[in-house]
C-alpha positions in Angstrom: 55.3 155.8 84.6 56.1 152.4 83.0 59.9 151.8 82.9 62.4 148.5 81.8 61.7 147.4 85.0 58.2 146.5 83.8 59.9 144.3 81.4 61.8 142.3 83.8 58.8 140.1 84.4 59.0 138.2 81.5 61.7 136.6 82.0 62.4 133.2 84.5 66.2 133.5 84.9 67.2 136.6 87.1 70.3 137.3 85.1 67.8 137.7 82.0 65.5 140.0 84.2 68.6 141.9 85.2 69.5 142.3 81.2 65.9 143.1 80.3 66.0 146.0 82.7 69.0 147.7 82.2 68.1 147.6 78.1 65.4 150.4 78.1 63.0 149.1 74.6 62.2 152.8 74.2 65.6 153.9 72.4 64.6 151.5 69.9 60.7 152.2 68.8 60.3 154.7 66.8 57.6 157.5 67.3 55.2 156.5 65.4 54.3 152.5 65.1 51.8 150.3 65.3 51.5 148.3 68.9 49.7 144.9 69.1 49.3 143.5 72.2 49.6 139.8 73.6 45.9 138.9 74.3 43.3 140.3 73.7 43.7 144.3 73.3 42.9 145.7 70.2 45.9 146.6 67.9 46.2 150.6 67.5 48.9 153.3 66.3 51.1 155.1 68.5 52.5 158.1 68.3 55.4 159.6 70.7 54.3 163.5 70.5 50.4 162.9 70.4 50.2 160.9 73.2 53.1 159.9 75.2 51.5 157.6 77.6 50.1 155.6 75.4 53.2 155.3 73.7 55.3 154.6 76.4 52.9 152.0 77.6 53.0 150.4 74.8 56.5 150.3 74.7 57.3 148.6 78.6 53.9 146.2 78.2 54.2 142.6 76.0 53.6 144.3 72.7 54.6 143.3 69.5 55.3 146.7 68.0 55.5 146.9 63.9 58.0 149.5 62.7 57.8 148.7 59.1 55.5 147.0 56.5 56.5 146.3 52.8 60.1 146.3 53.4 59.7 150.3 53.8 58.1 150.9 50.1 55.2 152.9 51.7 54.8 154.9 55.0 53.8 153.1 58.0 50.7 154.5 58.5 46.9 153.5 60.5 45.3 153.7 56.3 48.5 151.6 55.3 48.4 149.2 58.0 44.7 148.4 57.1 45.0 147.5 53.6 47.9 145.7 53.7 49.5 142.4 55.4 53.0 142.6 55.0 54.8 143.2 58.0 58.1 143.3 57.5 59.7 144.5 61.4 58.7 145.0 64.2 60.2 145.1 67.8 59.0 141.5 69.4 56.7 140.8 72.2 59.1 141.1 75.4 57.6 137.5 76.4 58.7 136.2 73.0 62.4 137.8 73.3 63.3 136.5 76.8 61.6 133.3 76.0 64.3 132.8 73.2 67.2 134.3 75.2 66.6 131.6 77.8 66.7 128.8 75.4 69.7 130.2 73.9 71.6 130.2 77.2 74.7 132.5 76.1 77.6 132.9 79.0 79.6 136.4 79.3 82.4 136.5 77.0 80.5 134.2 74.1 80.8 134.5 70.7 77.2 135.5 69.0 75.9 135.6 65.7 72.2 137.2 65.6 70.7 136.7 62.4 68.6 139.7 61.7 68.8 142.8 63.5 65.3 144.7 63.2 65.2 147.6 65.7 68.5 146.3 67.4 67.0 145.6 70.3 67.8 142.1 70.8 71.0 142.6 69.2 71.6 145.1 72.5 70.5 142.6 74.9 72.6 140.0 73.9 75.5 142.6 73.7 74.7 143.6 77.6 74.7 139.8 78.6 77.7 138.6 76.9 79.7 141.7 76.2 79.2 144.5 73.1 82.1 142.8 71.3 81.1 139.3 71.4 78.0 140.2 69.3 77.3 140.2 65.4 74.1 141.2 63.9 73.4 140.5 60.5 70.4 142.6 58.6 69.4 142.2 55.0 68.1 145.5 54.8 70.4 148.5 54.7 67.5 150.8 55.5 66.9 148.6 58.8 70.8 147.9 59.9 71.1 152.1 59.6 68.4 152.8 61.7 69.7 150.1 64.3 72.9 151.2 64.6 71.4 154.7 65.7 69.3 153.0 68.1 72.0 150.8 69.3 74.1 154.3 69.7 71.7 155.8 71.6 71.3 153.0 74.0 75.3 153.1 74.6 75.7 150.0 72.8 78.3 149.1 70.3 77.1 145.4 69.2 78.7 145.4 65.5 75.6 145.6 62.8 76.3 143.6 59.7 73.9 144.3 55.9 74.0 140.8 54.8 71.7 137.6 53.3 71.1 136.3 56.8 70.4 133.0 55.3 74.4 132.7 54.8 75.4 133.6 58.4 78.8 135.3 58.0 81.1 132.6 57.4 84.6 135.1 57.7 83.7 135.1 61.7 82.8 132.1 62.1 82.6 129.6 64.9 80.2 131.0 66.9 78.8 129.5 70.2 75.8 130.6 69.6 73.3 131.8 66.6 70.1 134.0 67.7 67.8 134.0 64.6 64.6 136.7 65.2 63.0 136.0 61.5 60.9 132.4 60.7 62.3 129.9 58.6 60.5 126.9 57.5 64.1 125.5 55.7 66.7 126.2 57.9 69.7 127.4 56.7 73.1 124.5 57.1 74.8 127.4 57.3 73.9 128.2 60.4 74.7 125.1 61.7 78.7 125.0 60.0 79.4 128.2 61.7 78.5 127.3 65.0 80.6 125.2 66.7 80.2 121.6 68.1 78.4 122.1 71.3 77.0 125.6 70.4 73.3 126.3 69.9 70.9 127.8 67.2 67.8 128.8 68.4 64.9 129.8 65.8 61.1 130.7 65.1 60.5 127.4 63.3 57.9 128.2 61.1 56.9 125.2 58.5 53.4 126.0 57.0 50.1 126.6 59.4 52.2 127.5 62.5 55.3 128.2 64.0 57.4 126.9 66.7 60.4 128.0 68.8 63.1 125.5 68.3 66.7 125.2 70.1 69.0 123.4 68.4 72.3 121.9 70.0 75.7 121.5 66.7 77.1 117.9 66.9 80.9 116.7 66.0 79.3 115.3 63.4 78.3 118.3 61.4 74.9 117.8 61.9 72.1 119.9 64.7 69.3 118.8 66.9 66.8 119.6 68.9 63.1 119.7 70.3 60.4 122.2 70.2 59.7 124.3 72.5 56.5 126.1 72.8 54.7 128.1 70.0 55.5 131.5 68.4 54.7 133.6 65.1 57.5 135.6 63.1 58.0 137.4 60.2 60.0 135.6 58.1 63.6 135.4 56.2 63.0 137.5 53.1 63.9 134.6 51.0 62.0 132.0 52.4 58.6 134.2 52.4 55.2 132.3 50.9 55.0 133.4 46.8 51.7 132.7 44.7 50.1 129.4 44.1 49.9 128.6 40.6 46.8 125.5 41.1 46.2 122.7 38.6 43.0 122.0 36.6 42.4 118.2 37.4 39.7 118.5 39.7 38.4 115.6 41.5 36.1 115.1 44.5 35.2 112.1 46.9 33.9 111.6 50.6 36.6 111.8 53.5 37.1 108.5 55.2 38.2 110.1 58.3 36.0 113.2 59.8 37.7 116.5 59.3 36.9 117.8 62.8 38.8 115.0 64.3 41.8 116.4 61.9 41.4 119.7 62.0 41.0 119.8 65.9 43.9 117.4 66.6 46.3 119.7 68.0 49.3 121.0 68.5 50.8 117.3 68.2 49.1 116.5 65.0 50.3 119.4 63.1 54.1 119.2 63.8 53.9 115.3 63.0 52.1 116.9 59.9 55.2 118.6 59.0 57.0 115.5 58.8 54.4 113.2 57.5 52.9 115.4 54.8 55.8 118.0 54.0 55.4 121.4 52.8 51.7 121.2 52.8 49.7 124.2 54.9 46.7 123.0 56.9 44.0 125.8 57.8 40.9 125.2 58.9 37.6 126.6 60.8 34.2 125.9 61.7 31.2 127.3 61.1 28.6 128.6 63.9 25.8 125.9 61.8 28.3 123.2 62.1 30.2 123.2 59.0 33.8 122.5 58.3 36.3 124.0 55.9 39.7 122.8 55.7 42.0 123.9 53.3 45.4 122.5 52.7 48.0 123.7 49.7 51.4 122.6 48.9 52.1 126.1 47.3 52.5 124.6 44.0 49.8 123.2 42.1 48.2 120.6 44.9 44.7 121.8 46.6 42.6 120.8 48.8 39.2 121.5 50.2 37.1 120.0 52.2 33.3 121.3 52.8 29.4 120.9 53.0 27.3 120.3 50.2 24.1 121.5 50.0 22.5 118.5 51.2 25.0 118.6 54.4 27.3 116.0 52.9 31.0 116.1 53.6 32.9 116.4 49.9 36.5 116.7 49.5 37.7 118.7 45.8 41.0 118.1 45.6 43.8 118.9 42.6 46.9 118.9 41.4 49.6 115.6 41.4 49.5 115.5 45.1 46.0 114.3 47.1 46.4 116.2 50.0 43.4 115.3 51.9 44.5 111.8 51.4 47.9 112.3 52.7 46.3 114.1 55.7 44.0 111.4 56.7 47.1 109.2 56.5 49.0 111.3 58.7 46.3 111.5 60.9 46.0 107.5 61.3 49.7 107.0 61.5 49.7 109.8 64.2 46.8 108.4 66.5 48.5 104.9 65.9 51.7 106.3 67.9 49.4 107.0 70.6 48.8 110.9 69.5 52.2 112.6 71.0 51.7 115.7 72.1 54.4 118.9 70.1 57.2 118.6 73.1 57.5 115.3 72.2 58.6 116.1 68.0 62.8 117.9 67.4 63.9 118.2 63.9 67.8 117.1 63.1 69.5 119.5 60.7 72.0 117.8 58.5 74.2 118.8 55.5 71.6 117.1 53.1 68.9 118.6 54.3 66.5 118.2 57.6 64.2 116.2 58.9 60.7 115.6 62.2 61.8 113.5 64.6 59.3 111.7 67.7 61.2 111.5 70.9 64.8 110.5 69.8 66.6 112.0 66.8 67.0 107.9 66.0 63.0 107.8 65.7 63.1 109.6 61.7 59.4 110.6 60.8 59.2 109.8 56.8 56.7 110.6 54.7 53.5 109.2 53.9 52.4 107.0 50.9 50.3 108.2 48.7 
């Protein structure tokens, strides 16, 4: 029968195996959830009383498993799952969690601030690696933080569970040494960074538009945070920094790309984080067709559009719209990035600063600015 000791393999530092085993996942997944595996396996529901070994096998295997969608407006269900998108918690891959509990590197006895709580789960991880009472855990939903604390309970944990805005941290127990965020923020919060103190960390799902990224982040003396990427990863994110509708603008114009979309749109990992600095707050998605054609689409969520297809003579078009020319901006971030010698992601950090934040290519003194347009 699968057991926390099945979980232990997912992490690289045997202190983190230790914790990862001694946390049993199951006191904090409800009955009935929806699993989806890392990989390959198809997604499915599970249900505790129906059919207990599937459940518990989804629980002890590296399985994102959803416990709510819609912020809890309707019943998680299979026919509710299937007509909607909005995932609003689940219980994160095991992979995932020890992956960001290595980067954030806490020692026994450490002050933590967790910045959304979800099942409670990590929040009871942390409190078995550094001690119950050096953990916080902030959660925006009241629904959510209640149920936590029950799990936490029934794990014998006592980590403190907070309803809050996570996006303010919780400034009355501040410093911290270190600030575990579980939810994807494109903007990250200063706060975060003022209640941490100078040599702490903050480490985060990173998720500016098209993909997301873990990020650790060390606090300077200065006031300011900084950091490199770190691999990729895909999070719900901070309720007030979720995507709203697109409201696009009427000007249409098209024209021919000057550079050839596929050699964009399968640039990599690299690309797309200079991207981020080069063309900001501008989503990139893109796919090919089995008779060769390309799509891309990019969108700054406001009025600026872009789309790039086939005609029906097999020409390459571009529509674009709005004040911003996207497409443009993309081929000149796709120039200025080959031109650097095409840096691969671990090579990009991102400096948090009172004023605001900012890409970076291999020193924090190497400032990506934006493209002309």
């Amino acid at each position: 029968m699968p057991g926390p000791e099945d979980l232990t393999r997912y992490a690289t530092h045997p202190e983190w195996a230790k914790t990862l085993g001694a946390v049993p996942r199951e006191h904090f997944i409800p009955d009935v959830a929806w699993a989806d595996p890392m990989g390959d396996a198809p997604s499915r529901m599970i249900d505790r009383d129906a059919d207990p070994a599937s459940w518990t096998s989804a629980v002890y295997d590296n399985t994102v498993i959803v416990t709510q969608i819609e912020d809890g407006r309707v019943p998680l269900t299979a026919e509710n799952i299937d007509r909607t998108s909005e995932y609003t918690c689940s219980s994160s891959a095991p992979e995932n969690v020890a992956s960001f509990l290595e980067l954030l590197d806490p020692y026994p006895g450490d002050r933590v601030l967790e910045i959304g709580t979800g099942t409670g789960w990590t929040a009871a991880l942390l409190g078995r690696h550094v001690g119950d009472e050096g953990v916080v855990s902030v959660e925006v939903d009241e629904a959510l933080a209640r149920q936590a604390r029950a799990n936490l309970e029934r794990a014998g944990a006592s980590v403190r569970v907070e309803v809050a805005d996570g996006a303010e941290g919780r400034p009355d127990g501040a410093p911290f040494d270190r600030v575990h965020v579980t939810c994807g923020v494109e903007d990250i919060p200063y706060a975060w960074i003022a209640q941490t103190r100078p040599g702490g960390v903050v480490v985060l799902p990173w998720m500016p538009p098209s993909r997301g990224y873990k990020l650790r982040l060390t606090v300077l003396d200065d006031g300011t945070a900084q950091g490199r990427v770190h691999g990729e990863c895909g999070y719900m994110m901070l309720r007030s920094q979720r995507s709203r509708g697109i409201d696009l603008a009427d000007n249409e114009h098209e024209s021919v790309p000057g550079v050839d979309p596929r050699r964009i749109i399968r640039a990599g990992r690299g690309f797309e984080i200079a991207h981020v600095g080069l063309v900001p707050r501008t989503a990139l998605s893109s796919w090919e067709s089995a008779d060769g054609g390309v799509l891309a689409i990019l969108n700054d969520r406001t009025a600026s559009h872009a789309l790039v297809r086939r005609s029906a003579t097999g020409e390459l078009q571009v529509t674009q719209r709005g004040p911003r020319n996207l497409w443009d901006e993309a081929e000149q971030a796709f120039l200025t990035w080959t031109g650097w010698g095409e840096p691969r992601a671990d090579r990009f950090g991102v400096t948090v600063a009172p004023e605001g934040q900012h890409v970076w290519l291999d020193s924090p003194d190497n400032r990506i600015e934006r493209v002309k347009n």
